[in-house]
C-alpha positions in Angstrom: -27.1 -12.0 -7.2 -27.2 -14.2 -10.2 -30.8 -12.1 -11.2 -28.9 -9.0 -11.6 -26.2 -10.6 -13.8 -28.6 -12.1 -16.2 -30.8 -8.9 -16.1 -27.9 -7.2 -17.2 -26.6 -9.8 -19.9 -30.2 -10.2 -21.4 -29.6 -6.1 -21.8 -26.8 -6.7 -23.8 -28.3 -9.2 -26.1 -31.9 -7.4 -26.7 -31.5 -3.6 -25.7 -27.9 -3.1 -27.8 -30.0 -1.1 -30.6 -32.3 0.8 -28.3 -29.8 3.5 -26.3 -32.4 5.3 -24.3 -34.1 1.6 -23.5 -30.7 0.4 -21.6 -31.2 3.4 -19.8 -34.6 2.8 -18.2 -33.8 -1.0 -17.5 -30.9 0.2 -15.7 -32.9 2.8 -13.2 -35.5 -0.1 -13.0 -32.8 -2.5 -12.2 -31.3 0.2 -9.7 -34.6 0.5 -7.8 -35.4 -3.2 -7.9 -31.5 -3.5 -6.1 -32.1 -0.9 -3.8 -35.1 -3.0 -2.3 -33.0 -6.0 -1.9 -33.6 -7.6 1.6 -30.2 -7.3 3.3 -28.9 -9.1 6.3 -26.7 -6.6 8.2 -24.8 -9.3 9.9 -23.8 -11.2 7.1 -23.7 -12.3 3.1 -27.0 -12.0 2.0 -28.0 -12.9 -1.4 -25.7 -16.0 -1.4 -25.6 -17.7 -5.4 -22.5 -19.6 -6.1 -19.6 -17.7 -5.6 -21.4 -14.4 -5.2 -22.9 -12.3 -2.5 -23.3 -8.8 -0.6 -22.8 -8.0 2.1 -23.2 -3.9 3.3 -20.0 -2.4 1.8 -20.7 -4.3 -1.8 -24.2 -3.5 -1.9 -23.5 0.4 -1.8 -20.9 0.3 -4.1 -23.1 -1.9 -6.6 -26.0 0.5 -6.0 -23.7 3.6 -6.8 -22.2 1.5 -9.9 -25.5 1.0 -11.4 -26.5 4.5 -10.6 -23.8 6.3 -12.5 -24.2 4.0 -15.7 -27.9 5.1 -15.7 -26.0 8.8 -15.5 -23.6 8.1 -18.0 -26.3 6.8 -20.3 -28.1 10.3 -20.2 -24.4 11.9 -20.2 -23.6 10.4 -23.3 -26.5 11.4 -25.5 -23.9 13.1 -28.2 -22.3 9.6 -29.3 -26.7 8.6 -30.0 -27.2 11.5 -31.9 -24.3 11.5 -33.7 -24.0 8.2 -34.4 -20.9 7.8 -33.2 -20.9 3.6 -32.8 -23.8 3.7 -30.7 -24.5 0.3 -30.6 -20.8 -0.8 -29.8 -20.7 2.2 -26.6 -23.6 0.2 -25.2 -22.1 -3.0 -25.4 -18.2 -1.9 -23.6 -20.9 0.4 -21.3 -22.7 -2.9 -20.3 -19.7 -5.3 -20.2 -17.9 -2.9 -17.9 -21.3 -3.0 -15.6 -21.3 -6.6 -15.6 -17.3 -7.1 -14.5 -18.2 -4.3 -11.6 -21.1 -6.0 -10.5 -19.1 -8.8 -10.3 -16.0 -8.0 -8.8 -18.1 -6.0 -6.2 -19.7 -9.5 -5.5 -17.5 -11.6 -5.3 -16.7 -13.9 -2.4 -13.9 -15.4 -3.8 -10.6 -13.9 -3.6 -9.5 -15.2 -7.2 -12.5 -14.3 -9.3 -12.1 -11.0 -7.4 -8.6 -10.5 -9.0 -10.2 -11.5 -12.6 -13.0 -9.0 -12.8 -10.9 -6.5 -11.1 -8.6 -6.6 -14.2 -11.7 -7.3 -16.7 -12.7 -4.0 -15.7 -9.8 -2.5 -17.4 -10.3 -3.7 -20.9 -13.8 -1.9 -21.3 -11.9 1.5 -19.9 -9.5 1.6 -22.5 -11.5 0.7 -24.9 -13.6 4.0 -24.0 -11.0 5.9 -23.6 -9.3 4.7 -27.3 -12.7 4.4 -29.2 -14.7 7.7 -28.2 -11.6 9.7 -26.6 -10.9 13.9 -28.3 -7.3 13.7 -28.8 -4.8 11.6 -30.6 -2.7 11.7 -27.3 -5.6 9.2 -25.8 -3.9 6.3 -27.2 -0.6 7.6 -24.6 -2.8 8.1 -21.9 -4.8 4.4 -22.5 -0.9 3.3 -22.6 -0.3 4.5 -19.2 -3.4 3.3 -18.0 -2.8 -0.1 -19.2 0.7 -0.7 -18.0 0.5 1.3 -14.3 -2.9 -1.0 -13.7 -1.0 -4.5 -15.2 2.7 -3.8 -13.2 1.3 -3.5 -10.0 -1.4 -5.9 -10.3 0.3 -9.1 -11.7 2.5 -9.7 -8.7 -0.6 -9.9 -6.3 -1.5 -12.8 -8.8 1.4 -14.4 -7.5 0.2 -13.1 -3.5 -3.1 -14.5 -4.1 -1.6 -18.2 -5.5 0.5 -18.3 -2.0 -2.7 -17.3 0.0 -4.4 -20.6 -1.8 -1.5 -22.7 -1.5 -1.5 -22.2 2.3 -5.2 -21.7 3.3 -6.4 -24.6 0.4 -9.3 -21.6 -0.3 -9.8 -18.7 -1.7 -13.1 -17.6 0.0 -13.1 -14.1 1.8 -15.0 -15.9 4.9 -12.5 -18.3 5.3 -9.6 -15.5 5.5 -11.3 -13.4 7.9 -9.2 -14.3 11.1 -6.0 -14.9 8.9 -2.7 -13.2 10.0 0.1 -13.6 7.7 3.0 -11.8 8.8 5.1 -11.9 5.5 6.6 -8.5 4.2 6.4 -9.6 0.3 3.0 -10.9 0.5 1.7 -7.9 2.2 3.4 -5.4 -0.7 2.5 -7.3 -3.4 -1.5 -7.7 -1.7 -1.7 -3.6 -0.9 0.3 -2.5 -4.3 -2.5 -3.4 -7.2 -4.9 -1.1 -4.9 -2.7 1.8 -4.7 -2.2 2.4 -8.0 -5.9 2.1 -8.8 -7.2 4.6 -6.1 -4.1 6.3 -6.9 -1.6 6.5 -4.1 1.2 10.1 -4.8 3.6 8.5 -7.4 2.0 6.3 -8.9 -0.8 8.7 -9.4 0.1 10.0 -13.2 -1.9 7.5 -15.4 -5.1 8.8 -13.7 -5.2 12.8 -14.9 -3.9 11.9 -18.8 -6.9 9.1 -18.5 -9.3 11.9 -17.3 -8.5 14.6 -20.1 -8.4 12.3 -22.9 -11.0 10.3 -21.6 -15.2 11.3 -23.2 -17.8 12.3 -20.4 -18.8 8.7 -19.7 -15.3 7.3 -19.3 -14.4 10.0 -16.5 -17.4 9.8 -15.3 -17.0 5.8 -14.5 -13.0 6.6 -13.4 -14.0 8.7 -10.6 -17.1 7.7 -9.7 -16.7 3.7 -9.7 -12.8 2.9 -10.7 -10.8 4.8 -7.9 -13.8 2.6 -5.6 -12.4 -0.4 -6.3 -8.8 0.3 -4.9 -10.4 1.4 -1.6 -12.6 -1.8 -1.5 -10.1 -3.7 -2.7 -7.8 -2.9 0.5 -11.0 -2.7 2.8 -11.2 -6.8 2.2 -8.2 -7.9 1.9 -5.9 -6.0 5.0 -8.1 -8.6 7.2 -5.4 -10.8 5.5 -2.2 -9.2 7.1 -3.2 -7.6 10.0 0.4 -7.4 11.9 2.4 -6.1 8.6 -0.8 -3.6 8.5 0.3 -2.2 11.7 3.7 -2.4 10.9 4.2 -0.6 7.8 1.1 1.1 7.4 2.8 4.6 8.1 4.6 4.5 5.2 1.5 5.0 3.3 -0.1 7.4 5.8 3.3 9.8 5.3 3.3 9.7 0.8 -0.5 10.2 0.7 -0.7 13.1 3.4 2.3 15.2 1.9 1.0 13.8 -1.2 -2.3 15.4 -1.1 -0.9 18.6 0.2 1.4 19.2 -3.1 -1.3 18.2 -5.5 -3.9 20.6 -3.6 -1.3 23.2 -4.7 -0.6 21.7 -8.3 -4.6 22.4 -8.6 -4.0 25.7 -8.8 -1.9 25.8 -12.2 -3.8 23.6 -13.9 -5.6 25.5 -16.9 -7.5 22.2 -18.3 -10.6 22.3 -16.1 -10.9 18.5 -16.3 -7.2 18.1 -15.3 -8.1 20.6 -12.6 -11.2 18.1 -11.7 -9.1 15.1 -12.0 -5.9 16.8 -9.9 -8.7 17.4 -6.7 -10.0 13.8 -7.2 -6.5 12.6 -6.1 -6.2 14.9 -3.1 -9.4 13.4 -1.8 -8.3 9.9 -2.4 -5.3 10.7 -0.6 -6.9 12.0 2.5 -9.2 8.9 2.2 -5.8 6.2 1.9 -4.2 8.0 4.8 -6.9 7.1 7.4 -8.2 4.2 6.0 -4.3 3.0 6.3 -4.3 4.2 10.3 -6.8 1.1 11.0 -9.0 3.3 13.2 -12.5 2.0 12.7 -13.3 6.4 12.0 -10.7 5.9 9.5 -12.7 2.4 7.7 -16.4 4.7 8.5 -15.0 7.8 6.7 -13.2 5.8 3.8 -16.4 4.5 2.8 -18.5 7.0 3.2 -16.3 9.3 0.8 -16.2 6.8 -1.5 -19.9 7.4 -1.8 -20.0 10.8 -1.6 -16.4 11.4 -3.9 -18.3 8.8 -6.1 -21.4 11.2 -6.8 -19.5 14.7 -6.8 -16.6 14.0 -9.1 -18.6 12.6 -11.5 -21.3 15.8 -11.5 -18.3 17.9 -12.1 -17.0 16.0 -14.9 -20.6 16.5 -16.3 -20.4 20.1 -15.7 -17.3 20.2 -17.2 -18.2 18.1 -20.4 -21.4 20.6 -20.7 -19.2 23.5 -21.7 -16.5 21.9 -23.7 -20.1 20.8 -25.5 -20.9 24.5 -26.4 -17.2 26.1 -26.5 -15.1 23.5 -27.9 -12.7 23.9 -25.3 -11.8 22.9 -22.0 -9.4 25.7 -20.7 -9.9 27.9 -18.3 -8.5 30.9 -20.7 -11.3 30.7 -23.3 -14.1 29.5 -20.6 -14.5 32.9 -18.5 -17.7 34.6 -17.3 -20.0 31.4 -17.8 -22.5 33.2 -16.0 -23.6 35.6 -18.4 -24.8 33.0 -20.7 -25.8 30.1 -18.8 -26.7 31.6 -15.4 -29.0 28.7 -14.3 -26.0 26.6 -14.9 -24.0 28.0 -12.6 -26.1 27.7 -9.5 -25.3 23.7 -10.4 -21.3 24.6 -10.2 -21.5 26.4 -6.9 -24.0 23.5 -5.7 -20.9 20.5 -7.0 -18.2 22.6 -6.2 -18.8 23.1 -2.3 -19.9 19.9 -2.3 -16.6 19.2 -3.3 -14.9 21.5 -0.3 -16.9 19.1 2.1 -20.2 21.6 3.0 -22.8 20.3 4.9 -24.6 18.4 4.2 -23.2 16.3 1.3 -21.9 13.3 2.2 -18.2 14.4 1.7 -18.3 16.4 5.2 -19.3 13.6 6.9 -16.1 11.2 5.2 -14.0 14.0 6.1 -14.8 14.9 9.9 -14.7 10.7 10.7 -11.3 10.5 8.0 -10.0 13.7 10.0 -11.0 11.7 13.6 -9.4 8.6 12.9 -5.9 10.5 11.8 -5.5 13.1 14.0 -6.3 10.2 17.4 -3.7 8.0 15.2 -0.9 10.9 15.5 -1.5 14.3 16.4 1.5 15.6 13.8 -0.6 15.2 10.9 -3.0 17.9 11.9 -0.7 20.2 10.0 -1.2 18.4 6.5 -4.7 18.1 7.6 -5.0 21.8 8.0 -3.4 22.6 5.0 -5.2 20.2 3.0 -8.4 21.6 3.7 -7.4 24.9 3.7 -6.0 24.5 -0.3 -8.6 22.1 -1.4 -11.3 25.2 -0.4 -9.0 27.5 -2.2 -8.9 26.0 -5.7 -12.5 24.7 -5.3 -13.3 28.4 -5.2 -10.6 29.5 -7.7 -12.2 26.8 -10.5 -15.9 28.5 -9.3 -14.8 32.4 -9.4 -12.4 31.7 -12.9 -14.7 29.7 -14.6 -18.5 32.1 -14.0 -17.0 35.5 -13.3 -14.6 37.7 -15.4 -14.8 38.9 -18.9 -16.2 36.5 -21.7 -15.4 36.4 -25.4 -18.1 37.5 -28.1 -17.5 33.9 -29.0 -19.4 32.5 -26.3 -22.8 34.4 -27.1 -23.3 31.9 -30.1 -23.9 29.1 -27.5 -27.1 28.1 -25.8 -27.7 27.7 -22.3 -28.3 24.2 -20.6 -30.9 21.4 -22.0 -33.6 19.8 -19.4 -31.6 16.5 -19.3 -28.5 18.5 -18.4 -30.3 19.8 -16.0 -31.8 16.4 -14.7 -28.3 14.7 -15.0 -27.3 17.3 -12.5 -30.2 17.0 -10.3 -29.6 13.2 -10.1 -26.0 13.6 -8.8 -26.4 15.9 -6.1 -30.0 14.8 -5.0 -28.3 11.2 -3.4 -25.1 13.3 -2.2 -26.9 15.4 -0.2 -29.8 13.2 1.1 -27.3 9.9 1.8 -26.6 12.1 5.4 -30.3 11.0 6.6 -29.1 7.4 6.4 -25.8 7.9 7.4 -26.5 4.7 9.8 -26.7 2.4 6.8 -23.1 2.8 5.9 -21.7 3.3 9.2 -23.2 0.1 10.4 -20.9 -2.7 8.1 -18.3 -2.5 10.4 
């Protein structure tokens, strides 16, 4: 693991002045990772106090994927000049704390990079952000990430004190059946995938954020709450089982009300962001049932949520690009001047509503599996869920490309071949990943 670091630091150092450079030493570094000999069994790739094992190496191979994205996303800050040089660098930094924290075997230098990987975020979100309300929404980011995550410094001290280690390995077959530990463990992770309530810092972080920052929020961020929970519930197995409902109950009823809050949302990244926490949601709920169709579907959406979000916060970027706007009001009838486009929104959008066959249809029939044998009485949110999530998929896709237009709009010009290529590259994996569905099925 420790080549992939320095590849990534000597970046940094070399590549800060070349923009389009990073870019191809990241899609080299992504194929050279994607070759990686892996032991399905175990850790492979053992160096110090890293290694993968399956669930890491997806998530690092997504990671790296959506920076090389982002890197083509971002092409407005090159040619404006907008601090260039200084984007690369927090875009590189933030690589090198995922990579890390995804990496880690060490349940302490896990908690480090996890927070690490906030200071790069705000930074984004502060330094390249539209509105003077971003400083707010980097505010809320800040303080929501640092409240719940402090006390599980405090969770992960006791875990040392008592086990004399820190190692994942060694925790494995652990059972510590302490209420506190177990909030304090499962809290930080909430809030970062986001749970209902404590879900507000993530839309105002969306909508203020620039292309690349939402783009790395949904597609990597909200990952590292589900992975987070994914390693350590082996930890506290019995208060798992004993509490765990309590989660199932908020997200489920959870994702149902925000499903209908979608659909008075006039800010189309809001909109974007609002459906991004109905799917994590759905994805906490049967993770939290502890049904191994609950732990297969959890990761497989992460993928597949991972790759779609982030092609619709592209999409979205692409005509707040041309219009200068991102509501819903001034953006009608996008089809009359950028046609081609919209064959790229109807191919996101029902990838979105879980069509076959993106990699969202598969999370949701094994997330749906592992609620509905965990207690039939959530079929109903399940059912409703679905039924609204479809709705204001189609609702954004019929507002947005039909209807009249203003005259405005025919001063803009249809998309560019890298917009095109960007899209391309997000739904090509999301919708090929299902011929492999073995390789991330088979962690477990």
């Amino acid at each position: 693991m420790l080549k992939y670091i320095f590849m990534l630091m000597f970046m940094i150092v070399f590549n800060m002045k070349m923009f389009w450079m990073v870019q191809i030493f990241l899609f080299y570094m992504f194929f050279m990772f994607m070759f990686t000999s892996l032991n399905i069994y175990s850790i492979s790739g053992v160096s110090y106090i890293m290694g993968i094992d399956l669930i890491s190496y997806g998530l690092i191979l997504m990671s790296i994927w959506i920076f090389c994205l982002m890197m083509m996303a971002s092409s407005d800050i090159y040619k404006k000049k907008f601090h260039s040089v200084l984007f690369v660098l927090n875009l590189m930094m933030l690589l090198v704390f995922l990579v890390l924290t995804f990496s880690s075997l060490n349940l302490l230098m896990f908690y480090l990079f996890f927070e690490s990987s906030l200071i790069p975020v705000l930074l984004m979100i502060m330094g390249w952000g539209y509105q003077p309300e971003r400083l707010q929404a980097g505010m809320y980011l800040l303080f929501y990430t640092l409240v719940a995550s402090l006390p599980m410094l405090l969770g992960i001290f006791y875990v040392g004190v008592n086990l004399n280690s820190f190692f994942f390995f060694f925790l494995k077959e652990l059972n510590m059946n302490f209420l506190m530990l177990y909030l304090v463990m499962v809290l930080a992770f909430l809030v970062k995938m986001p749970m209902f309530f404590v879900h507000l810092w993530l839309p105002k972080a969306h909508v203020e954020a620039p292309v690349s920052g939402s783009m790395v929020l949904a597609g990597v961020m909200l990952k590292l709450g589900g992975y987070g929970l994914l390693r350590v519930m082996s930890l506290m197995m019995s208060s798992c089982v004993s509490f765990n409902f309590l989660w199932v109950s908020i997200s489920l009823v959870g994702g149902f009300l925000l499903s209908l809050s979608c659909f008075f949302q006039i800010d189309l990244k809001s909109l974007v962001a609002y459906s991004s926490v109905v799917h994590m949601g759905v994805l906490l709920a049967s993770m939290m049932t502890l049904f191994s169709w609950g732990f297969y579907g959890s990761y497989v959406l992460m993928i597949g949520h991972g790759l779609c979000s982030s092609g619709l916060f592209c999409l979205v970027n692409m005509v707040y690009e041309r219009t200068g706007s991102r509501s819903m009001l001034i953006n009608k009838g996008l089809m009359n001047f950028m046609p081609s486009m919209s064959l790229w929104w109807f191919l996101l959008l029902i990838s979105n509503m879980a069509a076959p066959p993106s990699l969202n249809l598969m999370g949701e029939i094994n997330l749906f599996i592992g609620l509905v044998s965990w207690s039939s009485l959530t079929m109903l949110f399940l059912i409703l869920i679905s039924f609204f999530s479809a709705a204001y998929t189609l609702y954004l896709f019929s507002y947005s490309q039909h209807g009249g237009y203003s005259g405005g709009l025919m001063s803009c010009s249809s998309g560019e071949l890298r917009e095109y290529t960007l899209l391309f590259l997000h739904w090509l994996p999301l919708n090929l990943f299902i011929l492999k569905i073995d390789l991330l099925v088979v962690w477990f």
